[in-house]
C-alpha positions in Angstrom: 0.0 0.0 0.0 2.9 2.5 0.5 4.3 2.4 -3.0 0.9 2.9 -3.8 0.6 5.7 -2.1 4.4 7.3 -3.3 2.7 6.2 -7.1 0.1 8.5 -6.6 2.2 11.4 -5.4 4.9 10.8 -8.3 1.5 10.9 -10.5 0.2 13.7 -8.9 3.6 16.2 -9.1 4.0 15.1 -13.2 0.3 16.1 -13.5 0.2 18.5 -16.6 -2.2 20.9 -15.2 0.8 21.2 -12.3 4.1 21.4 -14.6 2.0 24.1 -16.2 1.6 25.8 -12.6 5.4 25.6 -12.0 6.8 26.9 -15.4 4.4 29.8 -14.6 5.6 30.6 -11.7 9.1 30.4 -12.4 8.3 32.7 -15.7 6.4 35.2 -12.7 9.9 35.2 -11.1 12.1 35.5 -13.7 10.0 38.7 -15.1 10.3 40.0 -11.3 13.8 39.5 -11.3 14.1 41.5 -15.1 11.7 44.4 -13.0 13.7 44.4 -10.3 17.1 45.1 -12.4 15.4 47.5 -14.5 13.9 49.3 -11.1 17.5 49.7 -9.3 19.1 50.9 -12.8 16.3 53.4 -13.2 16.3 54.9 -9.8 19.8 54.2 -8.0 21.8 54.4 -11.5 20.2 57.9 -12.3 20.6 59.2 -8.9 24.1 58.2 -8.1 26.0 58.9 -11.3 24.7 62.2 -12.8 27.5 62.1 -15.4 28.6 58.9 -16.8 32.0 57.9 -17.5 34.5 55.0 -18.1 34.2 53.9 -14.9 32.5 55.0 -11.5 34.0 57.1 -8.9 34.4 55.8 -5.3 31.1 57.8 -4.1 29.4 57.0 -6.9 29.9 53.2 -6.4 28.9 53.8 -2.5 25.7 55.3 -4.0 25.0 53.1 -5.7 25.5 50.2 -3.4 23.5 51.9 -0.6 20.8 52.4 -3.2 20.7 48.9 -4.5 20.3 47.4 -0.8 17.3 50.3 0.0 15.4 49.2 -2.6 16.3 45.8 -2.8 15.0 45.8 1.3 11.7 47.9 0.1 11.2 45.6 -2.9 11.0 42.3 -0.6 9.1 44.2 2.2 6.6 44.6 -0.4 6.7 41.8 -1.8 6.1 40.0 1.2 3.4 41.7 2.6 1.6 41.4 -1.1 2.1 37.4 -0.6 0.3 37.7 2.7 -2.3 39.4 1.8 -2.5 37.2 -1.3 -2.8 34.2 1.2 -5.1 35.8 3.8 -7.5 36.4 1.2 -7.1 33.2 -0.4 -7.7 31.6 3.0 -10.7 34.2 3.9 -12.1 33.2 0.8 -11.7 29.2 1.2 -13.6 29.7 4.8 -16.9 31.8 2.8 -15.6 34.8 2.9 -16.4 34.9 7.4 -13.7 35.7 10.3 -15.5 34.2 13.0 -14.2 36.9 14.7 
């Protein structure tokens, strides 16, 4: 009875419908990751070097670090809190919507 039960989670995780849900979600992440790159060049790039050169001057690369971990600290604050909310709606929502509360 065991292997039948590991059969049906082995079925189960190569479900289509499933693989589908995983490449998804690794797409979601990928474009967050491009948004994310985009986001810190943007802001931090076109705040801390006002006149591109050759190469970056100490205070510009100190900028620019201090930028990068700002918004990198923001962006997963946010994103975090967005996830929870995600899941506390998903879980109001699975109980009809009540608190109990």
């Amino acid at each position: 009875m065991d292997s039948l039960g590991a059969q049906g989670l082995s079925a189960y995780s190569n479900d289509p419908k499933t693989q589908i849900m995983r490449q998804i979600q690794q797409e979601a992440n990928m474009q967050n990751a491009r948004i994310l790159v985009e986001k810190l060049n943007e802001h931090c790039f076109e705040r801390c070097v006002p006149k591109p050169g050759s190469s970056l001057s100490k205070g510009e690369e100190t900028c620019f670090t201090a930028c990068m971990e700002k918004y990198m600290t923001a962006w997963n604050t946010v994103s975090k809190q967005y996830v929870a909310r995600i899941q506390k709606e998903s879980q109001q929502a699975g109980l009809g919507g009540s608190t109990g509360l």
